[in-house]
Gaussian input, Z-matrix of N, CA and C with variables (Angstrom, degrees):
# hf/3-21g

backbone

0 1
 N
 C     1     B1
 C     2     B2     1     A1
 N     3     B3     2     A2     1     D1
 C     4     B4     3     A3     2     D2
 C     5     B5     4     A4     3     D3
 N     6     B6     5     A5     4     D4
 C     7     B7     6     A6     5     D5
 C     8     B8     7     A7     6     D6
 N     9     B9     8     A8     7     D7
 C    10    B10     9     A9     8     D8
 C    11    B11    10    A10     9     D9
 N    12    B12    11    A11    10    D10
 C    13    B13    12    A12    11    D11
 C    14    B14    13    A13    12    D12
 N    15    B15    14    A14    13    D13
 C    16    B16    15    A15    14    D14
 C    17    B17    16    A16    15    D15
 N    18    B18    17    A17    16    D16
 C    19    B19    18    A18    17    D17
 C    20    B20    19    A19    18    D18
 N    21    B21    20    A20    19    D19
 C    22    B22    21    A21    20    D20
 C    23    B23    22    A22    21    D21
 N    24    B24    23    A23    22    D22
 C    25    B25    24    A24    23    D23
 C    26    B26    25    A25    24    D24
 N    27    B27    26    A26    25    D25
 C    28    B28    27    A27    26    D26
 C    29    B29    28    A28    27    D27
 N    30    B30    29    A29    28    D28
 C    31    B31    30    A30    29    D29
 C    32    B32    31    A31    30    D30
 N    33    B33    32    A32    31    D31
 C    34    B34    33    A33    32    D32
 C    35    B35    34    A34    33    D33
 N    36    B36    35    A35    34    D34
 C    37    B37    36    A36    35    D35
 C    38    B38    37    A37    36    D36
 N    39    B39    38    A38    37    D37
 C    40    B40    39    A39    38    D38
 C    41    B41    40    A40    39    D39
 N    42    B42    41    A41    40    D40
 C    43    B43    42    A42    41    D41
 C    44    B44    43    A43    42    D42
 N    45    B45    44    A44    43    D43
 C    46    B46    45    A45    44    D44
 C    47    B47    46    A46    45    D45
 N    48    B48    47    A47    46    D46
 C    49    B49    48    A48    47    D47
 C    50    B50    49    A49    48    D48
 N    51    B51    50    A50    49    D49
 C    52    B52    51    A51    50    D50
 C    53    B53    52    A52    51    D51
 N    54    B54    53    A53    52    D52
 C    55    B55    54    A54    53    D53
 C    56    B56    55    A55    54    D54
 N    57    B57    56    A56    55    D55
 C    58    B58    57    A57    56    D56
 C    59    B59    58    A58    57    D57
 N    60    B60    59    A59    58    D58
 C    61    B61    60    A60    59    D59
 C    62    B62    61    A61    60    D60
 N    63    B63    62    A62    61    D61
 C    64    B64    63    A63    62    D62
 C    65    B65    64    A64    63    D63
 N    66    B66    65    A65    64    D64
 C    67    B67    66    A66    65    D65
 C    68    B68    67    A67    66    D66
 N    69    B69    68    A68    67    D67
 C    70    B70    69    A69    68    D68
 C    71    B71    70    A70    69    D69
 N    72    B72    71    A71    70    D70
 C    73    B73    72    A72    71    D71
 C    74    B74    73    A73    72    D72
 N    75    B75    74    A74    73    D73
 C    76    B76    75    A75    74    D74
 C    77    B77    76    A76    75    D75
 N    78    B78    77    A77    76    D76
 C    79    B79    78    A78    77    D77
 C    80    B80    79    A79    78    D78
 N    81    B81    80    A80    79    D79
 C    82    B82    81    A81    80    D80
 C    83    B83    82    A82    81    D81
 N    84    B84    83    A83    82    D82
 C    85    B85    84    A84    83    D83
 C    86    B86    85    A85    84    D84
 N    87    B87    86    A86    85    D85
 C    88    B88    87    A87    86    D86
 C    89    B89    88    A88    87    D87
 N    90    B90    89    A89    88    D88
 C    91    B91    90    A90    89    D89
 C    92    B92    91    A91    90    D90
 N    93    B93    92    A92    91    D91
 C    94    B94    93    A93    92    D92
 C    95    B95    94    A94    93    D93
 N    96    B96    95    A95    94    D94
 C    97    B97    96    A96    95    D95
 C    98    B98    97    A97    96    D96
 N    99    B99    98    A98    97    D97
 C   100   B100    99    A99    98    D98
 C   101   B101   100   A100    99    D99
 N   102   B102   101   A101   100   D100
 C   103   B103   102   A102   101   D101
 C   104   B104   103   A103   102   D102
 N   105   B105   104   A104   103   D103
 C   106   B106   105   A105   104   D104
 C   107   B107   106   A106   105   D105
 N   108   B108   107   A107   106   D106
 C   109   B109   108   A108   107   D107
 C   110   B110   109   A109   108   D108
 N   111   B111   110   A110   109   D109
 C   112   B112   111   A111   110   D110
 C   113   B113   112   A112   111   D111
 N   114   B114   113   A113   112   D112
 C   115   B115   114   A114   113   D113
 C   116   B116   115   A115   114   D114
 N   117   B117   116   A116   115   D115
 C   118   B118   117   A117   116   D116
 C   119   B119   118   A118   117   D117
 N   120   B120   119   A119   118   D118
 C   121   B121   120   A120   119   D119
 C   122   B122   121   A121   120   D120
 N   123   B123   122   A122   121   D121
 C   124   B124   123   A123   122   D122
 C   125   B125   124   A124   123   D123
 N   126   B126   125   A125   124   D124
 C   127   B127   126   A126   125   D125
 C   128   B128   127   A127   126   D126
 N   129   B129   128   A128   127   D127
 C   130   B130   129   A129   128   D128
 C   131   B131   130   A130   129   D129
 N   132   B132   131   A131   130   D130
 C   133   B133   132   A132   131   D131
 C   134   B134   133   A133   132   D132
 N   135   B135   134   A134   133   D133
 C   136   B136   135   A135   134   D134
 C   137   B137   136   A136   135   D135
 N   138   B138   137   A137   136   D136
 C   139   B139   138   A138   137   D137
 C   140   B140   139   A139   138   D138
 N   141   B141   140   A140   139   D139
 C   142   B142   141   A141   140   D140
 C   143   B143   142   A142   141   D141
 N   144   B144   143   A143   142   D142
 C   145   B145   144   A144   143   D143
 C   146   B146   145   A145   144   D144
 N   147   B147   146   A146   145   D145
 C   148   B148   147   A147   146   D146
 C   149   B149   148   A148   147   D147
 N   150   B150   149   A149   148   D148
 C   151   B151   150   A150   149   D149
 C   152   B152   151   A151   150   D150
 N   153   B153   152   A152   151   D151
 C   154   B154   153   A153   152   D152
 C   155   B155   154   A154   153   D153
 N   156   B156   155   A155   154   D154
 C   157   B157   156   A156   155   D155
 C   158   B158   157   A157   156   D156
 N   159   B159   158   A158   157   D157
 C   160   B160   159   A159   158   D158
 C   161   B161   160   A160   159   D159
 N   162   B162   161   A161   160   D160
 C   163   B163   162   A162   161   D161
 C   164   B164   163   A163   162   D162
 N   165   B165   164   A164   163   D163
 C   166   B166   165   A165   164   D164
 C   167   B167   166   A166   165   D165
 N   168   B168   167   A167   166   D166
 C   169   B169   168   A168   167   D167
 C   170   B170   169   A169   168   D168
 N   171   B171   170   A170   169   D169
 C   172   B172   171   A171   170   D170
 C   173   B173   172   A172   171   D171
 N   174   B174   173   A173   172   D172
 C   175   B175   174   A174   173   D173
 C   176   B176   175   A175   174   D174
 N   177   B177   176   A176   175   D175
 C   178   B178   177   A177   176   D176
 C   179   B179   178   A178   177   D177
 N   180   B180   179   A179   178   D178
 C   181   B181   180   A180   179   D179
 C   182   B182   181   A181   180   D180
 N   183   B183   182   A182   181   D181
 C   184   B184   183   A183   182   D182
 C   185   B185   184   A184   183   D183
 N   186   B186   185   A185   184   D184
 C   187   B187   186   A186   185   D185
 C   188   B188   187   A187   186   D186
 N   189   B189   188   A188   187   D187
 C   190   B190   189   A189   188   D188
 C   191   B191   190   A190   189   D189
 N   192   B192   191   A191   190   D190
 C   193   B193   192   A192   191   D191
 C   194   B194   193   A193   192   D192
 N   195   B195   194   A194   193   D193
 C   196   B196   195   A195   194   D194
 C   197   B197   196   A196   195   D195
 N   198   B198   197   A197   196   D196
 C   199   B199   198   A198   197   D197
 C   200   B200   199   A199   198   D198
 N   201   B201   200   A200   199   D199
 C   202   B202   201   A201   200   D200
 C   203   B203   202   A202   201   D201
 N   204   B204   203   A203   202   D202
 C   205   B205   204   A204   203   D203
 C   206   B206   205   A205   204   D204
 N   207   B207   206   A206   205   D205
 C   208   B208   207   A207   206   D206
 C   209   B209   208   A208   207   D207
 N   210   B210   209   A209   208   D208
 C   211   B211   210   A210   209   D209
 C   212   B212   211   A211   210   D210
 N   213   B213   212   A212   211   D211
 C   214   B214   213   A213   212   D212
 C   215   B215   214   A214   213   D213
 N   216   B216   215   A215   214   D214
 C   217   B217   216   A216   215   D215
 C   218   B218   217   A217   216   D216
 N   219   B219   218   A218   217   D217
 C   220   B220   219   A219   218   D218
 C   221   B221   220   A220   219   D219
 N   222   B222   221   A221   220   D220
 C   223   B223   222   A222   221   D221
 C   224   B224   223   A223   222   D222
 N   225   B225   224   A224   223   D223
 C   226   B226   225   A225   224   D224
 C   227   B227   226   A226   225   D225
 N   228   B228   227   A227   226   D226
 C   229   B229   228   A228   227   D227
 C   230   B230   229   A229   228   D228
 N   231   B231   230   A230   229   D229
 C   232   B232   231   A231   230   D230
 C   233   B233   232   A232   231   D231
 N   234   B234   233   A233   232   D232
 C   235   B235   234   A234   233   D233
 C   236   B236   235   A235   234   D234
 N   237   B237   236   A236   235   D235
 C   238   B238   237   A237   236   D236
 C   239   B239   238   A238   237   D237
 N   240   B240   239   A239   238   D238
 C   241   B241   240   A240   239   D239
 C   242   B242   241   A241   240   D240
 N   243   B243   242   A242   241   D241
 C   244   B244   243   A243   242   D242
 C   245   B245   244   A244   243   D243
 N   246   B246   245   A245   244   D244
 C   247   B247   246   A246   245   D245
 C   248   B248   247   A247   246   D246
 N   249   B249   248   A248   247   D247
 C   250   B250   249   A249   248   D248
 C   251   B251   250   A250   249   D249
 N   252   B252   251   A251   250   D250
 C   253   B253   252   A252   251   D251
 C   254   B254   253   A253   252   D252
 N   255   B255   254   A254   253   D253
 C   256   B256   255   A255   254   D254
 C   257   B257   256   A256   255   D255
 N   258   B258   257   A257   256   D256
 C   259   B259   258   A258   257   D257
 C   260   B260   259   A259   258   D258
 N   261   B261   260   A260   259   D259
 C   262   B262   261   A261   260   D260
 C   263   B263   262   A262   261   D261
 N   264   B264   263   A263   262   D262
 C   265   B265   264   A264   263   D263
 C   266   B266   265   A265   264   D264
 N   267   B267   266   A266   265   D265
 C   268   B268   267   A267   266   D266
 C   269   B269   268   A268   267   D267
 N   270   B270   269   A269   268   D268
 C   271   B271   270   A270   269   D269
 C   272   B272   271   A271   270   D270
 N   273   B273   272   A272   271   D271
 C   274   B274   273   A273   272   D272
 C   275   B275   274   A274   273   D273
 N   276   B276   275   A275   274   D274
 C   277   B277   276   A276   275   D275
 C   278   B278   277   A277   276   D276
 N   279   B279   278   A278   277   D277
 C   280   B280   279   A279   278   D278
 C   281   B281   280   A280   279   D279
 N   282   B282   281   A281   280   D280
 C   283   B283   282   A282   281   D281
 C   284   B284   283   A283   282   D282
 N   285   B285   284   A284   283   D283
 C   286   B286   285   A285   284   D284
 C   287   B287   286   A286   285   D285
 N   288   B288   287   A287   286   D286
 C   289   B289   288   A288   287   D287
 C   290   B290   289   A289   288   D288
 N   291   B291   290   A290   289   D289
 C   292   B292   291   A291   290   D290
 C   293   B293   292   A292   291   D291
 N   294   B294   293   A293   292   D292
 C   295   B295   294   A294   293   D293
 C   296   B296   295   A295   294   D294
 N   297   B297   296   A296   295   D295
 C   298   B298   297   A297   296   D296
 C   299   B299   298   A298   297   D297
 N   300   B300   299   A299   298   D298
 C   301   B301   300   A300   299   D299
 C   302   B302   301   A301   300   D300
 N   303   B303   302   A302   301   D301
 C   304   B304   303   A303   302   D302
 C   305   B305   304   A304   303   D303
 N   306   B306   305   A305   304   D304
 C   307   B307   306   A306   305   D305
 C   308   B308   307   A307   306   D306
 N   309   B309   308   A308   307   D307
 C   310   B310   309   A309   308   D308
 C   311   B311   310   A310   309   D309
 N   312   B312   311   A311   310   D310
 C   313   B313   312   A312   311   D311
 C   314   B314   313   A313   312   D312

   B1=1.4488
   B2=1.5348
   B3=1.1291
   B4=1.6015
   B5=2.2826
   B6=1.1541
   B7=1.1206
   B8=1.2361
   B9=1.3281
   B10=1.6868
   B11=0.8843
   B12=1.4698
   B13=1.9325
   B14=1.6358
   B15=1.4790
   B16=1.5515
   B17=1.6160
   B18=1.2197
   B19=1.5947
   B20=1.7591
   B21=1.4758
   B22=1.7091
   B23=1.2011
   B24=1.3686
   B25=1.3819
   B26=1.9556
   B27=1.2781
   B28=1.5824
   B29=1.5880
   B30=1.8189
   B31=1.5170
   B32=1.6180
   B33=1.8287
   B34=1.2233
   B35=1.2731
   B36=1.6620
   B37=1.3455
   B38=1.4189
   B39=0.8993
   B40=1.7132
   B41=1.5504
   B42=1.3937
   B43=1.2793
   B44=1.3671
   B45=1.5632
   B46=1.2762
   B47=1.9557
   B48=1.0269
   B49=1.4559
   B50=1.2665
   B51=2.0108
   B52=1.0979
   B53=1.3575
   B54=1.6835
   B55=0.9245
   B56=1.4185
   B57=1.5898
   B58=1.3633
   B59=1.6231
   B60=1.9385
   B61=1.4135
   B62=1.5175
   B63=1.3536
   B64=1.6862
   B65=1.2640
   B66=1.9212
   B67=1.4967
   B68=1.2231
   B69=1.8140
   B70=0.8645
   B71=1.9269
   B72=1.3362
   B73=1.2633
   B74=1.5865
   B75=1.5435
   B76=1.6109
   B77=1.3087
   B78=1.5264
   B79=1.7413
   B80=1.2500
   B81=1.5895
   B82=1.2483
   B83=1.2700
   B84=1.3025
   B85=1.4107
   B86=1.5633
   B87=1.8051
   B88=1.5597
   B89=1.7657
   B90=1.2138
   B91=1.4462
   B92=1.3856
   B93=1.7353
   B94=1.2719
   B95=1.5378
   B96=1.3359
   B97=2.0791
   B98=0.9552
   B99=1.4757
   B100=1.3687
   B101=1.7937
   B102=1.5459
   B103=1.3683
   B104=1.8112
   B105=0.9672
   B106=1.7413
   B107=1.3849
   B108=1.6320
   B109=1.8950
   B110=1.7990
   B111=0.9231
   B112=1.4525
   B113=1.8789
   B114=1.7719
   B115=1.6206
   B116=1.2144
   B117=1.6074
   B118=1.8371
   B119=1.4553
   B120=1.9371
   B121=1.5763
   B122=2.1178
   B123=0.9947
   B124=1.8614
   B125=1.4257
   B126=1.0125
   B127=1.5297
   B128=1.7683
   B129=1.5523
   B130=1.8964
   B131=1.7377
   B132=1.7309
   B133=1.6914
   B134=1.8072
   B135=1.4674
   B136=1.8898
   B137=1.8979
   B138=1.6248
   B139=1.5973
   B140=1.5957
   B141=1.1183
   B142=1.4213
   B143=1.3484
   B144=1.0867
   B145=1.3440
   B146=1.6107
   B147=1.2455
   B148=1.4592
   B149=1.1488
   B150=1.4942
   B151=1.7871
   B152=2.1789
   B153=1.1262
   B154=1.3373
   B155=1.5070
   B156=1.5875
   B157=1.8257
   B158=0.8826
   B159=1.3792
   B160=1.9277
   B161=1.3381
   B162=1.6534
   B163=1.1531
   B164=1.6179
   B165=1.4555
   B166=1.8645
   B167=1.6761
   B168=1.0695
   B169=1.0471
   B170=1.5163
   B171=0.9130
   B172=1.5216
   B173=1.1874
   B174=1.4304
   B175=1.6606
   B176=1.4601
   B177=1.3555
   B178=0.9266
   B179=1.5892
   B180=1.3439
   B181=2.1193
   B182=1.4465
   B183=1.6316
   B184=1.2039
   B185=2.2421
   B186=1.5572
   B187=1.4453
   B188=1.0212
   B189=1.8335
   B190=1.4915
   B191=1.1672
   B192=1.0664
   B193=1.5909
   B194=1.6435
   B195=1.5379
   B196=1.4469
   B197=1.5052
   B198=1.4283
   B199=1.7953
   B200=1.4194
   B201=1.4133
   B202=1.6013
   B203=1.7274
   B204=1.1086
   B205=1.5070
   B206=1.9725
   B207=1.2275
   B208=1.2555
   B209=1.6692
   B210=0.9709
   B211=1.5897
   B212=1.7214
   B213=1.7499
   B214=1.3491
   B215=2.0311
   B216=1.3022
   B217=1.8127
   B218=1.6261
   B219=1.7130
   B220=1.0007
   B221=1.6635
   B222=0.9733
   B223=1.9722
   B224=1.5351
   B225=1.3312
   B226=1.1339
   B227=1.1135
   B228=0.7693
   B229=1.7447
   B230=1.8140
   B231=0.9651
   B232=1.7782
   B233=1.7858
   B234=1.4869
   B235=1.5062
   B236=1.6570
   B237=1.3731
   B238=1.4318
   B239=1.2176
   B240=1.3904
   B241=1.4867
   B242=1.7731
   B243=1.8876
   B244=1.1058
   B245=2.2588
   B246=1.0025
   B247=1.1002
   B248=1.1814
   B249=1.7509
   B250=1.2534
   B251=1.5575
   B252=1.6541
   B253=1.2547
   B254=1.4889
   B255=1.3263
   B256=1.3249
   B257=1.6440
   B258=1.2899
   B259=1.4976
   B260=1.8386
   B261=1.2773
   B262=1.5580
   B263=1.4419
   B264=1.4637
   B265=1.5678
   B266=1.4350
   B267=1.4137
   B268=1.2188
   B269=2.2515
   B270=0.6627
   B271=1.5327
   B272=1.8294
   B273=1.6360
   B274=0.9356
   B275=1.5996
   B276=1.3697
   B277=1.5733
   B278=1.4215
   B279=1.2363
   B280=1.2384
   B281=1.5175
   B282=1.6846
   B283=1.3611
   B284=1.5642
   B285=1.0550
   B286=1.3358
   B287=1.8173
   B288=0.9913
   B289=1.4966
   B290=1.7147
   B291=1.0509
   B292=1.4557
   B293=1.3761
   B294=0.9491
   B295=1.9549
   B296=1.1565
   B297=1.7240
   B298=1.4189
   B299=1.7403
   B300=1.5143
   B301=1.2503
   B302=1.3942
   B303=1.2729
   B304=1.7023
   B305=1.5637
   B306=1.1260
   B307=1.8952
   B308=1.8198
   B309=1.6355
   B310=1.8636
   B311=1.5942
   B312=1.1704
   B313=1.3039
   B314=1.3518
   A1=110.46
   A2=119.84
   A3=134.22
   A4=84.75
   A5=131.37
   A6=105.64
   A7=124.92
   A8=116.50
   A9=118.53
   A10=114.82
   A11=131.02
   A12=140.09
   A13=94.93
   A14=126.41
   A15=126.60
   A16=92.77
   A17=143.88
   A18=122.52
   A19=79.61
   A20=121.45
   A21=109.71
   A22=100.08
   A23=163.49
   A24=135.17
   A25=68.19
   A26=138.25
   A27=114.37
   A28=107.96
   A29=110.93
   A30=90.47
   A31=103.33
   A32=126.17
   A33=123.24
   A34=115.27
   A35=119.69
   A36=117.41
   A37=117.28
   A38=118.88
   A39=140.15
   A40=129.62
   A41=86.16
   A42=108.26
   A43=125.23
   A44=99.76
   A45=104.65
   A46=101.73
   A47=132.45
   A48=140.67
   A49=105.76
   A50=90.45
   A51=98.81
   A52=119.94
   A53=117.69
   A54=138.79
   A55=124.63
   A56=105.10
   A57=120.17
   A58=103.30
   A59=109.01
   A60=124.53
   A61=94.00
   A62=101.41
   A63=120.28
   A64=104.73
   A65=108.52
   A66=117.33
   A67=87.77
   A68=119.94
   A69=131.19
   A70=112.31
   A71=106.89
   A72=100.35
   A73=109.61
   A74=129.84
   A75=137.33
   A76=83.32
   A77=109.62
   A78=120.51
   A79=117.50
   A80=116.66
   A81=102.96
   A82=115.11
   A83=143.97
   A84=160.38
   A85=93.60
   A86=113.17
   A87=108.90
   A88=95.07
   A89=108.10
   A90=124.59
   A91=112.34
   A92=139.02
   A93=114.69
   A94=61.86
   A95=99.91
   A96=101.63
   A97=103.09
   A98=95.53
   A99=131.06
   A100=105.55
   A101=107.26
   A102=131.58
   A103=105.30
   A104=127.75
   A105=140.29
   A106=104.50
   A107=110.27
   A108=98.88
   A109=77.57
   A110=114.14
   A111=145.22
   A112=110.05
   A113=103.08
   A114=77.24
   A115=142.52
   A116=132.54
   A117=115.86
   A118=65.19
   A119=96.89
   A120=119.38
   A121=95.54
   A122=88.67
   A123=92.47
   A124=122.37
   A125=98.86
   A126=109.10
   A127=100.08
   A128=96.81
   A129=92.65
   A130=82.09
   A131=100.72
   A132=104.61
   A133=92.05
   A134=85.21
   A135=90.67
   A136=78.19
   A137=76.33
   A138=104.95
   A139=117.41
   A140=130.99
   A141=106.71
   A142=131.57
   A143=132.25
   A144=138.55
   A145=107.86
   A146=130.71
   A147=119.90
   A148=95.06
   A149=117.34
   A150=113.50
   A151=84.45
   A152=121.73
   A153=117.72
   A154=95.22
   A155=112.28
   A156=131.66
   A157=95.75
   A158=115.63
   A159=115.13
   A160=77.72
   A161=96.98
   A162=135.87
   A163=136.47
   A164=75.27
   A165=101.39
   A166=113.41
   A167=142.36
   A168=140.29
   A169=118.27
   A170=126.16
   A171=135.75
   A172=114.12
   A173=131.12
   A174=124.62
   A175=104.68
   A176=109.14
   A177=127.03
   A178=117.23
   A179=109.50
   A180=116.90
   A181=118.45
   A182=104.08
   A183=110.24
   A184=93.24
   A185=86.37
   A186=97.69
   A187=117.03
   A188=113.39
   A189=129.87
   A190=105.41
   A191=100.15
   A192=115.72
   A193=109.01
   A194=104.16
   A195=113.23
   A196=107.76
   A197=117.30
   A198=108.79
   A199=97.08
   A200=111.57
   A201=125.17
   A202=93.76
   A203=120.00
   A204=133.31
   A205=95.87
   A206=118.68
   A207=128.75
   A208=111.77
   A209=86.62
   A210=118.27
   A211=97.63
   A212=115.16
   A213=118.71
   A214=117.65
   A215=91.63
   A216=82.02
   A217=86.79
   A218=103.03
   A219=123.37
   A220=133.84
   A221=95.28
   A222=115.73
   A223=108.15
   A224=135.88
   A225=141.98
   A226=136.77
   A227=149.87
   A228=138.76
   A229=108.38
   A230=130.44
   A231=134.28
   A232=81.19
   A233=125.94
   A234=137.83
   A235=86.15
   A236=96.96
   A237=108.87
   A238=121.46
   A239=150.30
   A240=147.39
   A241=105.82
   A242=117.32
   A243=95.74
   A244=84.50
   A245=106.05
   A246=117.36
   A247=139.99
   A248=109.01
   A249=134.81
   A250=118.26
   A251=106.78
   A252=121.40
   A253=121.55
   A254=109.00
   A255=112.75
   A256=110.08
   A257=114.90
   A258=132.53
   A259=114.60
   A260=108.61
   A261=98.63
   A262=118.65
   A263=101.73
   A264=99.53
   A265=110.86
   A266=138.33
   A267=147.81
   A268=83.25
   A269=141.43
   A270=130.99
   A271=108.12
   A272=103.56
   A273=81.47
   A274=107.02
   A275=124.54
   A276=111.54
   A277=125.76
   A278=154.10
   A279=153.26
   A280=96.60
   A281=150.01
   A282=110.56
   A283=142.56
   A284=123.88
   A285=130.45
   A286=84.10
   A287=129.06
   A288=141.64
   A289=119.36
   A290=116.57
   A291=127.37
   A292=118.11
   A293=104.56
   A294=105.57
   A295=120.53
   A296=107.15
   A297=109.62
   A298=95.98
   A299=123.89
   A300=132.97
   A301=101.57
   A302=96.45
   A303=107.21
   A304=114.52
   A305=117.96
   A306=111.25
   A307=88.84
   A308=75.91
   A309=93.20
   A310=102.14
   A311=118.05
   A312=121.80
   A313=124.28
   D1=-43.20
   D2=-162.22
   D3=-77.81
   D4=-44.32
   D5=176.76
   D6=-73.24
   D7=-23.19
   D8=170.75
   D9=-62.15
   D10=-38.50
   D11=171.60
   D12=-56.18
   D13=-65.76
   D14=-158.89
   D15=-77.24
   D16=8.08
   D17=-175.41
   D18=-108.20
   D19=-49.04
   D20=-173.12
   D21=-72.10
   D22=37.40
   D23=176.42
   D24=-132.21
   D25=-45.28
   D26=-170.10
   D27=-70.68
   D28=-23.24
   D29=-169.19
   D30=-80.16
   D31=-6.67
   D32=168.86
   D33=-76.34
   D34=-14.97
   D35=175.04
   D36=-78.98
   D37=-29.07
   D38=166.08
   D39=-56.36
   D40=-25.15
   D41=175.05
   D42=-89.45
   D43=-53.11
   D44=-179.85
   D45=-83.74
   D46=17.60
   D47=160.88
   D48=-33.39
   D49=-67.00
   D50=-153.36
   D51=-107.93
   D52=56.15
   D53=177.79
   D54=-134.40
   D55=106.64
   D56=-162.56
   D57=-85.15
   D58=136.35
   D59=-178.42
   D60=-112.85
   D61=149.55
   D62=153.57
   D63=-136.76
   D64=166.00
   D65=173.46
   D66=-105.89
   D67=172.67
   D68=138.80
   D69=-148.25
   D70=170.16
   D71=173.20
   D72=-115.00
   D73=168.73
   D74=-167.89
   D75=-140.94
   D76=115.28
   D77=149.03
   D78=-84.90
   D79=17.76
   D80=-177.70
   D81=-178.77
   D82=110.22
   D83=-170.73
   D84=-15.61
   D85=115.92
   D86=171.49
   D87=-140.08
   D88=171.50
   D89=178.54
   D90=-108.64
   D91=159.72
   D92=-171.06
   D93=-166.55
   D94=123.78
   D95=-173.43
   D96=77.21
   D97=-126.93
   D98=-162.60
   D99=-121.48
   D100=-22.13
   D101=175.70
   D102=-50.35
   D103=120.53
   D104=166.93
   D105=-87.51
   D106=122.71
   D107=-171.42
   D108=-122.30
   D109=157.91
   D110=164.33
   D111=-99.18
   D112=128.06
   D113=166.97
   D114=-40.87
   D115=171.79
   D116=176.26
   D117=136.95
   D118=-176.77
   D119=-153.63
   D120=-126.34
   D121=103.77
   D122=170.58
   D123=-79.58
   D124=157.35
   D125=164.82
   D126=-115.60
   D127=142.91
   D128=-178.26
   D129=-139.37
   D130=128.64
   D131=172.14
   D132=-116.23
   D133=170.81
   D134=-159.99
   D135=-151.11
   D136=119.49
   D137=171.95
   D138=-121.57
   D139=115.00
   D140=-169.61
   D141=62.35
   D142=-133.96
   D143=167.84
   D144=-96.82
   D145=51.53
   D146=-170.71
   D147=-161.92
   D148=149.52
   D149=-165.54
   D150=-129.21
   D151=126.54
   D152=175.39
   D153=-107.34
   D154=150.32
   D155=-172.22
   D156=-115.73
   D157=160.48
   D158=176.23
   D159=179.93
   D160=141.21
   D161=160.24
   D162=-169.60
   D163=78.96
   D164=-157.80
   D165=45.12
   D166=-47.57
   D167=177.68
   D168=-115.96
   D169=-23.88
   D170=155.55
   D171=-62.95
   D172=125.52
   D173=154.79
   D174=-144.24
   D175=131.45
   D176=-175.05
   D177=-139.80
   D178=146.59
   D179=176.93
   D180=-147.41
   D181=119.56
   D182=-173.91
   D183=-131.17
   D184=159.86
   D185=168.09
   D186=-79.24
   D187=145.50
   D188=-168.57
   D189=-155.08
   D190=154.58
   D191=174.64
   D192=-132.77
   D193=130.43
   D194=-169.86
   D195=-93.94
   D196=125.49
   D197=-176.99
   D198=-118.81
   D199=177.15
   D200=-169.59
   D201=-119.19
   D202=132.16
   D203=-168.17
   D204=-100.88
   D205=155.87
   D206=170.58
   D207=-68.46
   D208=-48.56
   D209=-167.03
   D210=-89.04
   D211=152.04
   D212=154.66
   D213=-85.66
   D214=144.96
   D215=176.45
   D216=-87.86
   D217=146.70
   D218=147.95
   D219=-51.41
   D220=-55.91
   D221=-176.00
   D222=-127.93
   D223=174.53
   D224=155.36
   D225=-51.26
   D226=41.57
   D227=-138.36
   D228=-88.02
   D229=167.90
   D230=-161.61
   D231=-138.51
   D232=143.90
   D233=176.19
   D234=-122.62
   D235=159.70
   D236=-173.54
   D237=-142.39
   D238=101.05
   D239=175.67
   D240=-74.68
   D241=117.18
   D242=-176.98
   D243=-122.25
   D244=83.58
   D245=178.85
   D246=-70.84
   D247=-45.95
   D248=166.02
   D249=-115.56
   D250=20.37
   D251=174.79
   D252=75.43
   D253=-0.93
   D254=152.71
   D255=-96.89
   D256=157.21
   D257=-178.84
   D258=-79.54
   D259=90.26
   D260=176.83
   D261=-114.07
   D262=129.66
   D263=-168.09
   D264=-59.19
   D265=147.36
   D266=-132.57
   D267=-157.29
   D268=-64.73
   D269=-171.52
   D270=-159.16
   D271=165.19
   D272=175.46
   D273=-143.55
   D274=111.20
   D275=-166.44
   D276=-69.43
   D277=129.08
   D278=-128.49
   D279=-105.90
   D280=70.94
   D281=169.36
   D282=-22.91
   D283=122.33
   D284=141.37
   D285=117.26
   D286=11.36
   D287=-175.33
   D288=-135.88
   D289=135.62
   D290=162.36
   D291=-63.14
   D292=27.78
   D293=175.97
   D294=-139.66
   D295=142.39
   D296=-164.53
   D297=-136.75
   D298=137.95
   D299=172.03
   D300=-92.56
   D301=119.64
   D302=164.53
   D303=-103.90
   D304=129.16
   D305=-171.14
   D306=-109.11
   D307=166.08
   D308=-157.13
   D309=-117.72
   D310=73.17
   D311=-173.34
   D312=-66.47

């Protein structure tokens, strides 16, 4: 029994390996989907083609696509489509990393 517990907790470690987190922070009421985020500081993990939000009580998942930048971002920065006058996150540049999530609305 005790190896069936230690073989599922490594194949969840394996898993979650390969699943990249970032923080970011929202100064300002944005949408990401269909998801409504309130300012506060997220965590966004990216599995595949799918970016999951969390913020303790918020959870939210929209599609993304992860690209490689030429350049390093300095800081975090949040992009914003305000089109129909609501705020929809549009990408998100990673400080201190060459990568930027673009969501596919």
């Amino acid at each position: 029994m005790k190896k069936i517990v230690v073989l599922a907790l490594s194949v969840a470690g394996l898993a979650l390996a390969g699943t990249k987190s970032y923080s970011f922070i929202l100064y300002q009421p944005a949408l990401l989907g269909s998801t409504a985020l309130e300012p506060g500081e997220y965590q966004v993990s990216v599995v595949d083609d799918k970016a999951v939000i969390r913020n303790g009580r918020i959870r939210g998942e929209a599609a993304v696509k992860v690209e490689s930048t030429d350049r390093k971002y300095d800081i975090t920065t949040v992009r914003f489509d305000n089109g129909d006058g609501k705020m929809h996150i549009q990408e998100i540049h990673v400080g201190g990393t060459k990568t930027k999530l673009v969501f596919n609305e």
